[in-house]
C-alpha positions in Angstrom: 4.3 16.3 7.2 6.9 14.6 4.9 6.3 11.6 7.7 2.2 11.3 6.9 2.8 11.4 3.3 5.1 8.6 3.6 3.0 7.0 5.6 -0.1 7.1 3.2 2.1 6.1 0.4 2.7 3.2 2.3 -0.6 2.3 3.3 -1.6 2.8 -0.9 1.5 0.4 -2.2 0.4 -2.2 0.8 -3.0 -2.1 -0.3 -2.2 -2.8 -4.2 0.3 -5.5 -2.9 -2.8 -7.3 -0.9 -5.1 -7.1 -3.9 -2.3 -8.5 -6.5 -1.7 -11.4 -3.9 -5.3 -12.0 -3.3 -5.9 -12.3 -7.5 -2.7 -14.8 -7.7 -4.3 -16.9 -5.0 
């Protein structure tokens, strides 16, 4: 359980990264 949430945290922090990249570039 503790695993998944992690998991979609992740996924949500990856996702922000990617779109701040994408508006520097």
């Amino acid at each position: 359980f503790l695993l998944m949430i992690f998991f979609i945290l992740g996924g949500f922090y990856m996702e922000w990264w990617y779109g701040k990249l994408v508006w520097v570039i």
